[in-house]
C-alpha positions in Angstrom: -105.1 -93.1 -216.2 -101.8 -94.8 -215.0 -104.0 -97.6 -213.7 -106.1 -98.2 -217.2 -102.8 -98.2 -218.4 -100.9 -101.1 -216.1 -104.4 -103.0 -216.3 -104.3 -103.0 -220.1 -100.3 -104.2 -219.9 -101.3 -107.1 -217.9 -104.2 -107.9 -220.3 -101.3 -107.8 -222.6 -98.9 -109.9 -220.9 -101.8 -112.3 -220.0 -102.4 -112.7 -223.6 -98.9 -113.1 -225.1 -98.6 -116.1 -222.2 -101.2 -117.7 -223.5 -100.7 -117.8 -227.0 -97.5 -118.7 -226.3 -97.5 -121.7 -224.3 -101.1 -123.0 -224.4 -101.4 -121.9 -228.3 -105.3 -121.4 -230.0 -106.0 -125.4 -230.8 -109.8 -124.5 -231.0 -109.2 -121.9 -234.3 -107.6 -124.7 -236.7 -106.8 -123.4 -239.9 -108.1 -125.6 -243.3 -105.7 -127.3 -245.1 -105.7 -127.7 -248.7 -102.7 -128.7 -251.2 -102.2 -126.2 -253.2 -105.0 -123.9 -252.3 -106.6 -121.7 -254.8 -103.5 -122.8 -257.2 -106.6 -122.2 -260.0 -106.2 -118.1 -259.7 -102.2 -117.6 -260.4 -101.6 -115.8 -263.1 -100.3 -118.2 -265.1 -102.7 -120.7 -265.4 -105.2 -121.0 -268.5 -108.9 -121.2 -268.3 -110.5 -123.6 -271.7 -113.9 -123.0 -273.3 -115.4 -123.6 -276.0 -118.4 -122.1 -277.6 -120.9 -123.3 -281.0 -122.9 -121.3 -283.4 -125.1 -121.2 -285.9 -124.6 -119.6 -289.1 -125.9 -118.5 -292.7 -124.4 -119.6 -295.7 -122.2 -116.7 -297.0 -123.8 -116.5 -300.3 -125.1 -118.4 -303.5 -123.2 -121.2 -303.9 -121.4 -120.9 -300.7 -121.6 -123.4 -297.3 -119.0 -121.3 -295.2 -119.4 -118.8 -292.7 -119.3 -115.1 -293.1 -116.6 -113.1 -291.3 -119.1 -112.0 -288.6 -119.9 -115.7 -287.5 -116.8 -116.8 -287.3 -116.2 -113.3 -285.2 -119.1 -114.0 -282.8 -117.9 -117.6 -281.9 -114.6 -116.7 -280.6 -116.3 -113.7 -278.8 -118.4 -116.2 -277.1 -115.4 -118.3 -276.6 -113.9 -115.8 -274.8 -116.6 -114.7 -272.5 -117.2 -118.1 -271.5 -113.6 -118.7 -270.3 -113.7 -114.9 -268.5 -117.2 -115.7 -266.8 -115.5 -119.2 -265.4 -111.9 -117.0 -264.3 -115.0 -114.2 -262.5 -116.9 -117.7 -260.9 -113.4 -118.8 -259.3 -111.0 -116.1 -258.8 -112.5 -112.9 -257.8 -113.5 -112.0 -253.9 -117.0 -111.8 -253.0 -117.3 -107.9 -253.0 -115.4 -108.0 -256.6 -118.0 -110.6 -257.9 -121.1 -107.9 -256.4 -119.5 -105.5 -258.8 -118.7 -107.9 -261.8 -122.3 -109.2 -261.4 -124.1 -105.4 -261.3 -121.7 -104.6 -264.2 -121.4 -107.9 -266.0 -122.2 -106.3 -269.8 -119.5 -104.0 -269.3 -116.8 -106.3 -268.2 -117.9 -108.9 -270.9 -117.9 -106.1 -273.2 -114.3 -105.7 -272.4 -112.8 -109.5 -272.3 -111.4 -110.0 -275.5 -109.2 -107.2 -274.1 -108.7 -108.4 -270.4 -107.1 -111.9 -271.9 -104.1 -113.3 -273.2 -105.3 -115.8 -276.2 -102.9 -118.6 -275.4 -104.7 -121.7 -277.8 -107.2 -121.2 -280.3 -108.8 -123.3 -282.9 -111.9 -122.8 -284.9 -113.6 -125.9 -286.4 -116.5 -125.5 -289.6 -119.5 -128.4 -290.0 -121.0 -127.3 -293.5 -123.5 -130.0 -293.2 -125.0 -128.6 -289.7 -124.2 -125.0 -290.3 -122.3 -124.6 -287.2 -118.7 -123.2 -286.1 -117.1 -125.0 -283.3 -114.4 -122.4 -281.3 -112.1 -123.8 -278.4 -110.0 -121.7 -276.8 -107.4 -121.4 -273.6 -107.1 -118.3 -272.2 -105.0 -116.5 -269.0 -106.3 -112.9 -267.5 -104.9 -109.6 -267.6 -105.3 -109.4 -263.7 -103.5 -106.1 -263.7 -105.8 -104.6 -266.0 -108.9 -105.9 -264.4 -107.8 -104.3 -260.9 -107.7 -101.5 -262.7 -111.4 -101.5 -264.0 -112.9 -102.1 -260.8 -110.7 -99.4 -259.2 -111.4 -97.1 -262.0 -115.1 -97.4 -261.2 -114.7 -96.6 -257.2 -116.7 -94.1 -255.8 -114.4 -93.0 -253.5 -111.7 -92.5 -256.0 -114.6 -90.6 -258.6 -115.9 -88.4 -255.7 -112.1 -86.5 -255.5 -111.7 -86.6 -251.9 -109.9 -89.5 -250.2 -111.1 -90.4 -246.7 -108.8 -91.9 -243.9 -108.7 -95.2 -243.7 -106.3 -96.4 -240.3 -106.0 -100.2 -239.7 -104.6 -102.9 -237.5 -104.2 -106.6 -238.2 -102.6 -109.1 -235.8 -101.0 -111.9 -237.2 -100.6 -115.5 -235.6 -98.9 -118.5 -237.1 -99.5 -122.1 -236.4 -95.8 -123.1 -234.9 -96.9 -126.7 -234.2 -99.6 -128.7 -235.4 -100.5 -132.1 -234.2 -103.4 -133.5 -236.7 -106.4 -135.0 -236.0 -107.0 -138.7 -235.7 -110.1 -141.7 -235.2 -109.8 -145.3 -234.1 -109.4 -146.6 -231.0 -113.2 -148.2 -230.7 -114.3 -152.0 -230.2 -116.5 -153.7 -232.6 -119.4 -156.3 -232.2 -118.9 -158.9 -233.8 -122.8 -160.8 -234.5 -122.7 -165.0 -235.2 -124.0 -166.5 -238.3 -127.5 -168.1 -237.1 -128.3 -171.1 -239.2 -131.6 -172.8 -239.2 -131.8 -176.4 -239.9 -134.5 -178.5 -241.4 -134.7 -182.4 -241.7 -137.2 -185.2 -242.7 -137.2 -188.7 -242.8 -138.5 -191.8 -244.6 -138.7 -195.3 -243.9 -139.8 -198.9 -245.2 -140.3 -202.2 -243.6 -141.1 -205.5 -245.6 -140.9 -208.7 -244.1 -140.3 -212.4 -246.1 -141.5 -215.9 -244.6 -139.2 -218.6 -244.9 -139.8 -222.5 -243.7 -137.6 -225.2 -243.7 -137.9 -228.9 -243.1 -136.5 -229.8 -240.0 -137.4 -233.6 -239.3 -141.3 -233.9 -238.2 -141.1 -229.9 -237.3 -142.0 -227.4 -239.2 -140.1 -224.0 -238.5 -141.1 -220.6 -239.9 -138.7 -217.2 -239.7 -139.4 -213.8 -240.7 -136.8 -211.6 -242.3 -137.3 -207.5 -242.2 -135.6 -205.1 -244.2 -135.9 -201.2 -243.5 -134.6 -198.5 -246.1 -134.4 -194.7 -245.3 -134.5 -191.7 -246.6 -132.8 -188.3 -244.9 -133.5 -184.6 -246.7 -131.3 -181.6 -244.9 -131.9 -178.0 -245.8 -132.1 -174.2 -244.2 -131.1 -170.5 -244.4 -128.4 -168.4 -242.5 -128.6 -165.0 -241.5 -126.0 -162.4 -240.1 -126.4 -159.5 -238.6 -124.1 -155.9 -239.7 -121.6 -155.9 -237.1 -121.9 -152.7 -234.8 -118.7 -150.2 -233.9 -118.7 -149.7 -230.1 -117.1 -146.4 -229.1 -115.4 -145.1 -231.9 -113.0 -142.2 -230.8 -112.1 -138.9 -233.0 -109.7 -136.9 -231.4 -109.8 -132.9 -232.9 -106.4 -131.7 -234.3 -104.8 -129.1 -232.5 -102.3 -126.0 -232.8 -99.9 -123.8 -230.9 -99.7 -120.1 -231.9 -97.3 -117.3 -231.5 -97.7 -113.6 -232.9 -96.0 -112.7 -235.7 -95.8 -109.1 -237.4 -98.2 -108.2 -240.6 -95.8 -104.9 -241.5 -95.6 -107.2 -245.2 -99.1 -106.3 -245.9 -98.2 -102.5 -245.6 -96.9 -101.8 -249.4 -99.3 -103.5 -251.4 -102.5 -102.9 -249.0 -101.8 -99.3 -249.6 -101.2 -99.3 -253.2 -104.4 -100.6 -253.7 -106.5 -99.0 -251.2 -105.1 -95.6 -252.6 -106.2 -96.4 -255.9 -109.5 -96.8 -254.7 -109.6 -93.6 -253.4 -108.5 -94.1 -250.1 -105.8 -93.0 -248.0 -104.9 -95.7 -245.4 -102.6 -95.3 -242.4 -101.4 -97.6 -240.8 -102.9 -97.5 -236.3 -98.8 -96.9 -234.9 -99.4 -93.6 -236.8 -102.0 -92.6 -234.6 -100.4 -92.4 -231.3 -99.2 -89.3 -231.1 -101.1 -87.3 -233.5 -104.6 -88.7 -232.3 -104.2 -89.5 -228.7 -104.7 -93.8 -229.4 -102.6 -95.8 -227.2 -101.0 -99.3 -227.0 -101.8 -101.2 -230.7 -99.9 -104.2 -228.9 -103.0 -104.8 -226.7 -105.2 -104.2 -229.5 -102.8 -106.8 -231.9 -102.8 -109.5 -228.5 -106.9 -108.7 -228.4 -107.4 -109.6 -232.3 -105.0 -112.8 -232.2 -106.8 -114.2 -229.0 -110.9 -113.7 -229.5 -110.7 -111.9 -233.5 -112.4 -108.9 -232.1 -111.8 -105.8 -229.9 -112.7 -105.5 -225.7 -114.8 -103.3 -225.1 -112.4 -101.3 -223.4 -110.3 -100.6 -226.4 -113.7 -100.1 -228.9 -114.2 -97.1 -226.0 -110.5 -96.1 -227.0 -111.2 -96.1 -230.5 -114.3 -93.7 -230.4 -112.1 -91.3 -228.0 -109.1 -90.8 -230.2 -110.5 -92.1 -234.1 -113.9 -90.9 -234.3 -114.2 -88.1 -231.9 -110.9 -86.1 -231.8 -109.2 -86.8 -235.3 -112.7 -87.6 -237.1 -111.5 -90.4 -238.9 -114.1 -91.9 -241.2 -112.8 -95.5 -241.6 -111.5 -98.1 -239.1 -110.4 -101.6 -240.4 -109.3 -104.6 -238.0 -108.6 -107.9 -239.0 -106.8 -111.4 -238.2 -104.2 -113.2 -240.3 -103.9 -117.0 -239.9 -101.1 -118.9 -241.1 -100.1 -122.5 -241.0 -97.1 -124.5 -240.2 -94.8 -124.6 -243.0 -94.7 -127.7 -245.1 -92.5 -128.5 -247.7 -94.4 -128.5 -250.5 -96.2 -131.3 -252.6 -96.7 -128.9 -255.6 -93.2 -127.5 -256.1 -90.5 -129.8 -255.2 -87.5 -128.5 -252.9 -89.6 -125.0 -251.8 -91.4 -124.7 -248.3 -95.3 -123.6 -248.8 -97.5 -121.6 -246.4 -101.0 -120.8 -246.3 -102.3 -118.1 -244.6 -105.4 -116.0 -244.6 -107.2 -112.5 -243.1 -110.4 -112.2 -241.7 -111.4 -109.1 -240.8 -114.0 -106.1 -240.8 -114.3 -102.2 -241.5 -116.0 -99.9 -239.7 -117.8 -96.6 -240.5 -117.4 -94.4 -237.9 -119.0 -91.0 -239.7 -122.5 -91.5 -237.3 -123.2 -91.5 -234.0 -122.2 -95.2 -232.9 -119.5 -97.3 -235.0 -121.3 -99.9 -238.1 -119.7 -102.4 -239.4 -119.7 -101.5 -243.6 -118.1 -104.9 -244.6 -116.4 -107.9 -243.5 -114.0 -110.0 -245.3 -112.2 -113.0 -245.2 -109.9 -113.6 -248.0 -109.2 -116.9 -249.8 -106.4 -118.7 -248.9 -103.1 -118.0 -250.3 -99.8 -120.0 -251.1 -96.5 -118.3 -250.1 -93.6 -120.3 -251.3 -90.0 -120.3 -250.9 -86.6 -122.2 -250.3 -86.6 -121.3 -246.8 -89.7 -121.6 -243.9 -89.6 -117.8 -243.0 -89.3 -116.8 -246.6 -92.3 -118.8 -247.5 -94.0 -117.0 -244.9 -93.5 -113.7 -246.1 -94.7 -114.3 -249.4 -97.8 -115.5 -248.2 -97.6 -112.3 -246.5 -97.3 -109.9 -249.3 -99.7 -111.9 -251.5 -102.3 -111.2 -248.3 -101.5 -107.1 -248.4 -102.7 -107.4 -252.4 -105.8 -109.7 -251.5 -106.9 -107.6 -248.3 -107.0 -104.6 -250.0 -108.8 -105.7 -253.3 -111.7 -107.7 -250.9 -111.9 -104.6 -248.7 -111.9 -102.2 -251.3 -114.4 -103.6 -254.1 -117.4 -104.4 -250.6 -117.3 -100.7 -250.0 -117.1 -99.8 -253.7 -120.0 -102.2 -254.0 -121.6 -100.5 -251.1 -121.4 -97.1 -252.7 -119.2 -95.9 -249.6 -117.5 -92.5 -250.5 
């Protein structure tokens, strides 16, 4: 045991070299200026909507009530369906999409009306509605958690997980250049003719008893000059990209903890964090396990043994979640002057370990998120936090989507 033990510190050791003096250049991270900026809270979604209608009456070219009712209800669900295509994760869209009539049902109440204007043609019969709109996030979480099938069967399951955070420390970009180019000459093809004319004039003159005759010869000529010119594309001659690169070190995902478990409660689920585990179940070292997730994104096969040992077969634990949080250099920021930005992301999986062997039951990688502050490590934790929130949501509406209990 004491041996297992000493090999999986040196593992560790191993690792935490690595990362920090060599650094993960091949795992780059995407940037984006102000990435995902389209899902804050406070930004506005247009749409606008046209209908048909009947003439009120005899004698009358408006619109009933009721028309001018079903344009800005079409209005609205226009702008909610855009706010579902960009903003919510993939397993909250697999639950929007099977239950789309009942959160469309629902939108004029899930929105704040921020612009609104409604637009009569009497001559064409039609209303004309545009409208801005921003979403009641808060209330929307609390549809799809309301509809979790965990949290409607009345019994919580265990949930323990483990992220590893790393952070991009120094990042050199990528670049091109550096190649020759072939350089082709015009070729010009020349054609010429030419004409010429001879006629001669006899001319005698009395010289004493002799009589003398001379010939005189003019010539005229006549050049014509013409062609075409042709150039070949020049060709680039070993054109050299170079790949960016970064250098990571570990940093601590403990941020995540408050909002992650808000949510994931919610859902009818009680999560706990691996550290808990030690003692009570028997798992050992989440350092290797943290150093294992920030170098390769998945678990050895050593510490998967470790997990069916102490999880799944002596504290029966349903649910396992691992996952990876990426974040960037910190940047100042081009979208809010005098604050430092960070982007950062999880990807990650949960496992169902209820059978025989482990199965993965979903796998997530959130959108990228914007932490911003006036200070580097402050921006950091934002990003942090705003991760917990994300995390759980993604992980919480796949298994709800999945019908996990």
């Amino acid at each position: 045991m004491d041996s297992i033990n000493n090999s999986r510190k040196r593992m560790f050791m191993k690792i935490t070299t690595r990362l920090a003096s060599l650094g993960l250049g091949t795992l780059g991270l995407l940037m984006a200026s102000n990435a995902h900026a389209a899902c804050e809270s406070n930004v506005t979604f247009p749409a606008q909507s046209s209908v048909t209608y009947k003439s009120s009456g005899f004698g009358s070219s408006g619109p009933k009530p009721e028309a001018l009712a079903e344009g800005r209800n079409q209005a609205i669900r226009q702008a909610f369906e855009r706010y579902a295509d960009e903003c919510l994760t993939g397993g909250q869209l697999k639950i929007y999409i099977r239950d789309k009539d009942k959160f469309l049902g629902q939108a004029t109440s899930l929105v704040n009306i921020l612009y609104e204007k409604q637009d009569v043609d009497k001559k064409n019969r039609q209303i004309k509605t545009m409208m801005k709109v921003s979403v009641k996030s808060n209330m929307l979480q609390a549809m799809f958690a309301d509809d979790a099938p965990a949290a409607a069967s009345g019994s919580a399951g265990f949930l323990v997980y483990v992220f590893a955070g790393r952070q991009a420390v120094q990042t050199v970009e990528g670049s091109s250049g550096g190649g020759s180019t072939k350089v082709f000459d015009t070729k010009r093809t020349d054609i010429q003719s030419g004409k010429s004319a001879s006629s001669a004039t006899e001319m005698s003159a009395q010289q004493g008893d002799t009589m003398m005759t001379a010939q005189q010869t003019e010539s005229m000529s006549k050049t014509v000059t013409g062609g075409s010119s042709e150039k070949k594309n020049d060709i680039v001659v070993g054109d050299t990209v170079t790949m960016g690169s970064r250098q990571y070190e570990m940093i601590s995902t403990k941020g995540m903890d408050a909002t992650f478990k808000e949510i994931l409660t919610g859902n009818g689920f009680r999560p706990v964090p691996f550290n808990a585990t030690t003692r009570k179940c028997g798992c050992r070292d989440p350092e290797i396990l943290e150093a294992e997730l920030a170098e390769t994104g998945d678990l050895s096969p050593d510490s998967w043994d470790m997990i069916a040992q102490c999880l799944q077969e002596k504290c029966r634990i349903p649910f396992f979640a691992v996952g990876t949080l990426d974040a960037n250099t910190p940047m100042r920021s081009k979208v809010k002057q005098g604050m430092w930005q960070v982007q950062a992301k999880v990807t990650g999986k949960v496992i169902d370990l209820r059978d025989f062997l482990p199965v993965d039951i979903a796998a997530f990688s959130t959108r990228y998120e914007d932490g911003f502050d006036s200070a580097d490590n402050a921006a950091l934790e934002d990003a942090i936090k705003l991760l917990g929130k994300t995390t759980a949501q993604e992980i919480a509406s796949q298994m709800n989507a999945a019908g996990v209990r």
